[in-house]
N, C-alpha and C positions, 0 to 999 in steps of 0.2 A: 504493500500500500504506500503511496505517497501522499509527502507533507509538503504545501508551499508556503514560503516563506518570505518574506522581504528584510532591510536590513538588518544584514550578515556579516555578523563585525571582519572588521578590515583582515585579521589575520590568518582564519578558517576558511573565508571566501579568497585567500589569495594562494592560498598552498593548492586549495581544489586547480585553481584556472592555470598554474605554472606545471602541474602533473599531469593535467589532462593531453590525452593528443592533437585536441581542439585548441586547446589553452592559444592565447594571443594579447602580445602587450596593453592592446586597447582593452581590451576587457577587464585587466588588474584595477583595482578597486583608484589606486592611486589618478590612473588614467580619468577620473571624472574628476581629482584638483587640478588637474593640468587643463581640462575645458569647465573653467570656471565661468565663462558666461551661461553655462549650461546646467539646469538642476537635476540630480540623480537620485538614482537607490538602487541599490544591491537584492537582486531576490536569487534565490533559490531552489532547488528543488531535491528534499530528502525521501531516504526509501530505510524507515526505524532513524538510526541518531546519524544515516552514513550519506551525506549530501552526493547526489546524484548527477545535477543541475545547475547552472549558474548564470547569470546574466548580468550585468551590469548597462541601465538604463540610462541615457541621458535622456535630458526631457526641455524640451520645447517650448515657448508657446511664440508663436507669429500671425498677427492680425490679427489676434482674437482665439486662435486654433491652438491649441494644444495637441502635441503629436511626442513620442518617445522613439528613440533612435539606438539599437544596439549593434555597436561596430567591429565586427566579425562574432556575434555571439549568435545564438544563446551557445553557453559551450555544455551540448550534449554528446550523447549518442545517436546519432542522426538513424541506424541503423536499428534502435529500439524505438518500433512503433506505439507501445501502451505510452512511457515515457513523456514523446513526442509531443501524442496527443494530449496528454497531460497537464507538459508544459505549456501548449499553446493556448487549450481554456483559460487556465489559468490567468494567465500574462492577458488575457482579453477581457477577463472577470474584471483584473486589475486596474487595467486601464479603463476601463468605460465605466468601473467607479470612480474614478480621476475625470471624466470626462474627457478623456483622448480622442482623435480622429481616428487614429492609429499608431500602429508601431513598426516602425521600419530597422529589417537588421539583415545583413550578410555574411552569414558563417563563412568559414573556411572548407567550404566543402568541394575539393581537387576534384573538378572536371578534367585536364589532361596537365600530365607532367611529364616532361622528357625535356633531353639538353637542346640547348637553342637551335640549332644545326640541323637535327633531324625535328625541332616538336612541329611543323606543318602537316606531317604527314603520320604520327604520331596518335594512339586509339582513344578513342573518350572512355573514360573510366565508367564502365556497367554501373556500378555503386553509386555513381552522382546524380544518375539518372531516377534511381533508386528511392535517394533522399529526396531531388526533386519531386518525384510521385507523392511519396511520403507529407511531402507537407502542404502540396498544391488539393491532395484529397480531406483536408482538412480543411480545405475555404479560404486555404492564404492564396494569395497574389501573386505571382511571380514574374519578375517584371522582363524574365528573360536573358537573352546575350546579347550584350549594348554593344555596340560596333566601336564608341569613343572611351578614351580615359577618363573623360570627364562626364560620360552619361549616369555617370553612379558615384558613391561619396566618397567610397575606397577605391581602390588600384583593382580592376577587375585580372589582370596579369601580373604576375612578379618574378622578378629574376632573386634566382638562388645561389647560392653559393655551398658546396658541401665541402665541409672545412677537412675532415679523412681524404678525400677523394680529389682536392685542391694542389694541382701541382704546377708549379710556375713552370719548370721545362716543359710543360704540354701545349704553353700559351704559344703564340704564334713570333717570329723571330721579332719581327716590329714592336709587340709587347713587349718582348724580354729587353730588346735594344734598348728603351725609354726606361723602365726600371733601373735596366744598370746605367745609364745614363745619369740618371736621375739620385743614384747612391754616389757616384762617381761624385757629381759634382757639388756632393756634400748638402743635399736635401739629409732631413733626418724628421721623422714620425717623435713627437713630443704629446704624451697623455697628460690633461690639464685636470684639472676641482675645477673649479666653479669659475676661476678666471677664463678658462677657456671661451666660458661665454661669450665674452667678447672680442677675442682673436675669432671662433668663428663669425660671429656676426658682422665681421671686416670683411672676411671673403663673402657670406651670402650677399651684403649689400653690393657687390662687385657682380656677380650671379644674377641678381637683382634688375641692375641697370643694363647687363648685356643681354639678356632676355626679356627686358621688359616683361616681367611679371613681381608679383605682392608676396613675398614669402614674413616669417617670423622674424622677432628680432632680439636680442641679448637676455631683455627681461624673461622672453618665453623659455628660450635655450636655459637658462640659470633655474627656475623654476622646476624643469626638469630634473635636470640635475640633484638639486637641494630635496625633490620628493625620491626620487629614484638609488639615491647615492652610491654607495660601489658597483650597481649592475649600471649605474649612465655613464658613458667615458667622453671627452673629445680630443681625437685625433687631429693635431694637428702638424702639416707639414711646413716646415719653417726651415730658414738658414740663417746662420751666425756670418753674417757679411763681413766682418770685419775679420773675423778669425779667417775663413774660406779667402779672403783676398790675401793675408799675409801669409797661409801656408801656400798658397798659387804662385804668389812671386816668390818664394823660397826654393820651391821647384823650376820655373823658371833661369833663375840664376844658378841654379844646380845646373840645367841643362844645356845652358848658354859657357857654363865651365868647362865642363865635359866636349865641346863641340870644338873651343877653340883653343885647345891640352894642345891637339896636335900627335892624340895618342891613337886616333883614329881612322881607318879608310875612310876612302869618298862614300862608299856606301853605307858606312855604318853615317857617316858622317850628315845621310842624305836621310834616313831616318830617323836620326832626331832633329833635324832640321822642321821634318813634318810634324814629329809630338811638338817640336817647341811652338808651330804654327798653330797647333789645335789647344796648345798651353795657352799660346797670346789670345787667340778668341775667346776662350774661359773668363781671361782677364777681362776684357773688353766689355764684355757681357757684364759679369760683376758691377764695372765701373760706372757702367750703362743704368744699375739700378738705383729705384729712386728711394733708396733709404741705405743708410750707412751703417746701422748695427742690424736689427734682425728683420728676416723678411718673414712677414705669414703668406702664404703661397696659397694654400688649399687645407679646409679641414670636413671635419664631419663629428656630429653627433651619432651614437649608438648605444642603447637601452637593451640589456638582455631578458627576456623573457624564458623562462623554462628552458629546450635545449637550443633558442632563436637568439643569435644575437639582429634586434633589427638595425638597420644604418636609416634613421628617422629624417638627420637631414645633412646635405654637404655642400660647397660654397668651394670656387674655385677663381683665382684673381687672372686672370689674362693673359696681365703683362709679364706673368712668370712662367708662360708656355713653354721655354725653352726650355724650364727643367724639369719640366714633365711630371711633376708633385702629384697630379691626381692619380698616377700611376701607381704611385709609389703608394699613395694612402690606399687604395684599395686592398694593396697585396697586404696591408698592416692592416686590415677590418679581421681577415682571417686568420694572422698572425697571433691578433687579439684575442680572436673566438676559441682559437684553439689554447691560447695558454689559461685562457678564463675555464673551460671545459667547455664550450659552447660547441653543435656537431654541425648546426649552420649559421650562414650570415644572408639574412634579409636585404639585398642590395634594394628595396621599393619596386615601386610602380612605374611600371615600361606600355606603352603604346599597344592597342589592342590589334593594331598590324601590324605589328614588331616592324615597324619603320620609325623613323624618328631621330631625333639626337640622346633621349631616353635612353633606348633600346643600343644605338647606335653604338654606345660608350662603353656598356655594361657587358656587352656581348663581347667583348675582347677579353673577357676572364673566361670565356666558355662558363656559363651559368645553366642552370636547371629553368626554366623555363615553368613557373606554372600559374593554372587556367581557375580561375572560382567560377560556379556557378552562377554570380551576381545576387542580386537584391530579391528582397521577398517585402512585401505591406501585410501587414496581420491589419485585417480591414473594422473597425471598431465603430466605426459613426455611420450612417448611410450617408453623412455627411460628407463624407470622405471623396464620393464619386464626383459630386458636385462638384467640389473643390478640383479636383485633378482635371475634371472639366476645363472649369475658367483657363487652369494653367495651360494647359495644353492649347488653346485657344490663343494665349498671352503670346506661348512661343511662336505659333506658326503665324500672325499677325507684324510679332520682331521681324521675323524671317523675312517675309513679305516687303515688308518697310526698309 
């Protein structure tokens, strides 16, 4: 028999959601201080004293409407139908006592997975088909497979990373060339506390204005962190400009000694001629940057959940392409995962036809590739229809205009 339940202190509902297979960082309790314009509560679902079920609700209200939002949950057993059902009365009981319109949520539920390269041709998973039945025969909504990244509130595709299975000589020569590049010329991965915040929030604003789009800012980044603490990290790839310029001229002058000893043939003579040539352009570059002690290059936040490390968000400066930092941080996300115990790394949400600058980037670590099911409306109001109505009306009117 089950019991449902609503606020489920912070510490019994969060071991449930980090054990589960379902489990997923937005769902941990913490995850509704961090969308603080947003009011929540925790419910549950027990079978005797052994919680079963879990959900973490943010909740709504716009124009007047009241609506509850659960982002990748409820985290069950999609594959027990008594459960299911259960849970989904329930959560409808709940809400249309609250006077909700509805409840919109997107599990984790893997319609296809496989590595980038081969996932177009790649089988759908029988089981997702499964859970879809499963919960479209109980009167939920399903709104489908959105064709855009942006037709749903999550990332309907994600690139993975499997930290065992992660090997840098698999990457492609151009990969490896910009990594060691990029060690060469004295980039180095620096894990920050809470000041991080703001070294990344240097590169997002930078991210920001070359893409022309609205992301986070310091305060959000730190807030993170400070609720999260040893599972949030930031990555950041920086250089010590001052130190990298005076050991480059120390090489330099080593090699400009050695050249003109006179201990030399013309061909040895003619080879370091060329390092010393690729020496001066190091320098040049150096000289060329526009700060004289340390550069922030490229960083990223990432928050571990159960066995996921996710990479939430990364921020990358430009004008420091030449040393190739986001190269280098990437290969440090798994470096990371794997010394924390983590068995993946979450690189986010890539383009639903894997085209893009997204997908574009990410695809050069060879990542796992996978597919969610999308969005479901747990329909609570008849009010609900009306409403989707107007909107659907709103857009195609935009469109039009």
């Amino acid at each position: 028999m089950y019991t449902f339940k609503t606020d489920i202190d912070e510490q019994s509902y969060d071991i449930f959601v980090e054990q589960h297979p379902m489990g997923n960082l937005l769902q941990t309790a913490k995850w509704a201080s961090v969308k603080s314009e947003w009011q929540s509560v925790r419910t549950a679902v027990y079978q005797g004293n052994q919680m079963v079920g879990a959900a973490l609700i943010l909740i709504r209200t716009i124009k007047g409407f009241k609506f509850g939002y659960i982002p990748r949950g409820p985290i069950i057993d999609y594959d027990n139908q008594a459960l299911v059902s259960f849970y989904m009365n329930e959560l409808k009981q709940f809400a249309k006592k609250n006077k909700w319109l509805f409840i919109k949520f997107d599990p984790r539920i893997v319609r296809k997975s496989a590595p980038f390269k081969v996932f177009p041709n790649s089988p759908v998973l029988s089981d997702s088909l499964e859970k879809v039945n499963t919960l479209t025969q109980k009167g939920i909504r399903y709104l489908g497979l959105t064709t855009s990244l942006y037709d749903t509130v999550q990332p309907r595709f994600e690139a993975i990373l499997d930290v065992e299975q992660f090997d840098e000589k698999a990457l492609s020569s151009k990969v490896r060339n910009c990594i060691k590049a990029s060690r060469k010329r004295d980039v180095v991965i620096t894990s920050y506390d809470e000041e991080g915040a703001d070294l990344l929030n240097h590169v997002i604003q930078k991210t920001m204005a070359r893409k022309h789009i609205q992301l986070r800012g310091a305060d959000y980044f730190r807030l993170i962190k400070q609720l999260y603490q040893d599972k949030a990290d930031f990555s950041i790839a920086e250089m010590d400009v001052a130190t990298a310029t005076s050991q480059l001229k120390d090489k330099i002058n080593a090699l400009t000694t050695q050249m003109t000893s006179g201990k030399y043939r013309e061909r040895k003579v003619k080879l370091l001629q060329e390092e010393l040539t690729l020496l001066e352009k190091r320098l040049s570059d150096l000289n060329a940057m526009p700060v004289e002690d340390k550069a922030i290059m490229s960083g990223g936040l990432s928050v571990g959940c159960g066995h996921v490390l996710e990479q939430i968000y990364a921020g990358f400066d430009e004008q420091y392409k030449q040393f190739y930092p986001q190269y280098l941080l990437y290969v440090s996300f798994v470096e990371y995962a794997k010394k924390q115990g983590y068995t993946r790394v979450n690189l986010g949400g890539i383009e639903n036809n894997l085209e893009g600058g997204l997908i574009q980037f990410k695809a050069k670590f060879n990542p796992i590739i996978e597919e969610y099911v999308g969005e479901f409306d747990l329909v609570v109001s008849p009010l609900y229809y009306a409403v989707q109505f107007a909107l659907n009306m709103r857009k195609r009117l935009k469109k039009k205009g």
